[in-house]
N, C-alpha and C positions, 0 to 999 in steps of 0.2 A: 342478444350477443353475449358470449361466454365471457366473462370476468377475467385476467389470465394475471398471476402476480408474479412478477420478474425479480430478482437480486443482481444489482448491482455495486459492486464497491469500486471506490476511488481507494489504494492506500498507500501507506505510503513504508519503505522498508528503507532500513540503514546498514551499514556495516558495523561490527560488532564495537567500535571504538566509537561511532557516531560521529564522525568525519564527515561522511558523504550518505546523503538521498539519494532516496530513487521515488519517485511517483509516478503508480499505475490507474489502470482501470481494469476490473474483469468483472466476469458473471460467475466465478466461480474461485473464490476467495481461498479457499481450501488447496485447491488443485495448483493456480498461481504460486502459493508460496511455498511448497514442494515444489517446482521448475524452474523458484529463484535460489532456493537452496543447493537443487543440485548444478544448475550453473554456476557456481561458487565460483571465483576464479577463471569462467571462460570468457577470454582478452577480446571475442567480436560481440558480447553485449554489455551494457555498459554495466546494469547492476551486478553480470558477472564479474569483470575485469573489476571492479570496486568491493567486490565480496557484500553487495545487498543484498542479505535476504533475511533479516529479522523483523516481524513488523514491527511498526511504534503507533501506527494510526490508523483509524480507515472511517468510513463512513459509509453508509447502504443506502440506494435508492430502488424505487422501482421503477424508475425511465430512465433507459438507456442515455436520450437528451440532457439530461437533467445531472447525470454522470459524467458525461462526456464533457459539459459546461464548466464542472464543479472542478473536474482532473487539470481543463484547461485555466481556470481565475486561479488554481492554487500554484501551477509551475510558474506565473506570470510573476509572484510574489519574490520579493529578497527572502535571504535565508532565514534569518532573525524572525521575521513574520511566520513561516513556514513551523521553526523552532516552538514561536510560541503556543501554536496550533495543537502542536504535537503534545506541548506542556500541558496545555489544558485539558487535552484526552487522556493523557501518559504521564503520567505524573515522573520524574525518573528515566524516563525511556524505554522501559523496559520490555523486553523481549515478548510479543505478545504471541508468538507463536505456538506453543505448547495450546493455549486457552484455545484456538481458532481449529488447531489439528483434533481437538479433545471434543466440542461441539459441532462443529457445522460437518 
């Protein structure tokens, strides 16, 4: 049986004041935060109408299950928890976009 190695990311993007989250899932981390960028401001999704699309977080699997699980125990959480998640990735917050656009 062929071997197959998948990428998936949970992550999670904010508006630029760091107000409001947003927590996704995709296979394609790259592409994602380009179509949350250029939804900036559009009022029928929600990380639009909130201006998300900086990342601050993310994490990779390679089972899709294993994604899906991780996306769903992390929106379960209060904000603070979430906050602190972010803190121990992201030190700052800070905009991890440029780093994700420049490698993957």
């Amino acid at each position: 049986m062929k071997s197959l190695h998948h990428n998936y990311f949970v992550y999670i993007v904010a508006n630029p004041s760091r107000s409001t989250i947003y927590i996704g899932i995709t296979n394609d981390l790259k592409r994602r935060l380009w179509e949350h960028y250029e939804n900036r401001g559009v009022r029928k999704t929600f990380a639009g109408r909130y201006h998300c699309y900086e990342l601050v977080y993310y994490e990779r699997f390679q089972m899709v299950k294993q994604a899906i699980a991780r996306e769903k125990e992390i929106k379960k959480w209060r904000r603070e928890k979430k906050d602190r998640l972010i803190q121990s990735f992201n030190p700052g917050f800070k905009n991890l976009n440029p780093e994700i656009w420049e490698t993957c």
